[in-house]
N, C-alpha and C positions, 0 to 999 in steps of 0.2 A: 598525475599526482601520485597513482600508485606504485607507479613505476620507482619513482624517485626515492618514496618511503622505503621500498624492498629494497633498493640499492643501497640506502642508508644503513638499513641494517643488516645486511653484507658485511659492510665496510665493518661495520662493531665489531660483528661474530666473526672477522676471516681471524684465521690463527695465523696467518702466514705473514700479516701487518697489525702487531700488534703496537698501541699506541698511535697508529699513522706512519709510524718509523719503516722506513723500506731498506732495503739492500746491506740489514745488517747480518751477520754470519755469527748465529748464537753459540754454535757448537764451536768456531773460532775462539769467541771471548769466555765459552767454558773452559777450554783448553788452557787457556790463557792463564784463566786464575786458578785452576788446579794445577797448572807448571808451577806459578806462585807462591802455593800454599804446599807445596812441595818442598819445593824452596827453604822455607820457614822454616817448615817440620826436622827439614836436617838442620839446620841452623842449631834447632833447639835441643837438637840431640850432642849435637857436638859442646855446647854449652853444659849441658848436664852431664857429660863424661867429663870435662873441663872441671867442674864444680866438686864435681867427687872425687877427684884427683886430689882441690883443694884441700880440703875434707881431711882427704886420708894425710895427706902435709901437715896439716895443720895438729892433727891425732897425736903424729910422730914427735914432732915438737914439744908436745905438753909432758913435764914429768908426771912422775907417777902418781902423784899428791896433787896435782892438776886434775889426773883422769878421774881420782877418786874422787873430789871433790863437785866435779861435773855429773858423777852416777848420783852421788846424792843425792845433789839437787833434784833430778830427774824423777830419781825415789819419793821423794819428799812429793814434790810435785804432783804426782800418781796416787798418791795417798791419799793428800789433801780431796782430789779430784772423786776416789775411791770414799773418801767418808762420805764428802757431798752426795754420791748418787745413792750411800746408804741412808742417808739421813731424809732425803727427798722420798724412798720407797719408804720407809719407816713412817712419813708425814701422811703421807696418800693411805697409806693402811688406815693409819688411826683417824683421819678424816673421812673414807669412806665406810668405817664401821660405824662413826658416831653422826654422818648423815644421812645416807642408805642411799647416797650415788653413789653410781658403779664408777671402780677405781678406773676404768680402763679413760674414764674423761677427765676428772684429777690428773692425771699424770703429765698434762699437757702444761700443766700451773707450775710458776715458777718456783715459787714457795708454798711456805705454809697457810699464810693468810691468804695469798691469794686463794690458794684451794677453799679454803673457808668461806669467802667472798662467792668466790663459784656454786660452790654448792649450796649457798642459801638464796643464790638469782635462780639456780637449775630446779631446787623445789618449788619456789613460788610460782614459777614460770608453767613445772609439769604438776602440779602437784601431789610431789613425792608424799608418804606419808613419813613419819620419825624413823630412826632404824629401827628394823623388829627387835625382838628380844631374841636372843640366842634360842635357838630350839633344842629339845632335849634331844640330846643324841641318840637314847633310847627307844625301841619301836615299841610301846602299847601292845599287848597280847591279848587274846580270851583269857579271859581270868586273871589278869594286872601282872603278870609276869614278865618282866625285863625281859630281852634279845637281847645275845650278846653279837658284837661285830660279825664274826663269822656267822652268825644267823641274818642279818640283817644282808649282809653280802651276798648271802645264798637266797633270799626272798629278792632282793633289787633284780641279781643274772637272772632269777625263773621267769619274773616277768618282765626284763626284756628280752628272752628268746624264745620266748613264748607269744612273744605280737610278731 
């Protein structure tokens, strides 16, 4: 009986008859279909020199009032595209300032309500608190006197090159 069980699983673990399948020649039928895809690949080369040849045919044929009117569009197109991603960064701003998710998760929203939507399941969920209030950009001193930037600058570097 035990004989039989180690034979069985032999037979599982040999690599050399995988599935039960004998006498087949892998590195054959790899060859095979890398001759194939060989094949293919010039096929699809020769099509896309072929295509661009189009192309430039097709370029030549159009007057002048043709090509201009094809940049337009293209223009137009770019633009259109160009305000959208401005308008999307503009949405993500002002929705992560007025709910104090961080923008890098907004951004992923398609719009503006969706962002909206998000960011009041993402509060409930962690419980963010409201956005803070703006902090004053000015550092507190001994004795209630303002920092100006370049002070505040030179306090931040001392103590980060100082840890």
């Amino acid at each position: 009986m035990a004989d039989e069980s180690t034979q069985v699983a032999q037979q599982q673990t040999d690599p050399t008859e995988p599935h039960g399948e004998e006498g087949i020649d892998w590195e054959a039928k790899f060859k095979e279909a890398q001759a194939e895809s060989r094949k293919w690949e010039g096929r699809a080369k020769e099509n896309k020199a072929k295509a661009d040849k189009w192309d430039a045919y097709e370029q030549e044929g159009l007057s002048e009032q043709e090509k201009l009117a094809q940049r337009a569009e293209q223009a137009e197109a770019e633009l259109a595209q160009l305000r959208a991603q401005a308008q999307h960064a503009t949405d993500v701003d002002e929705v992560a300032k007025a709910t104090g998710v961080p923008r890098s998760l907004l951004e992923y929203c398609s719009d503006r309500e969706a962002m909206e939507s998000f960011a009041k399941e993402y509060a409930a969920d962690t419980k963010v608190p409201a956005a803070p209030p703006a902090p004053d950009s000015r550092i507190q001193r001994g004795g209630g006197a303002k920092a100006s930037t370049a002070d505040q600058f030179a306090e931040m570097a001392d103590r980060f090159f100082r840890h």
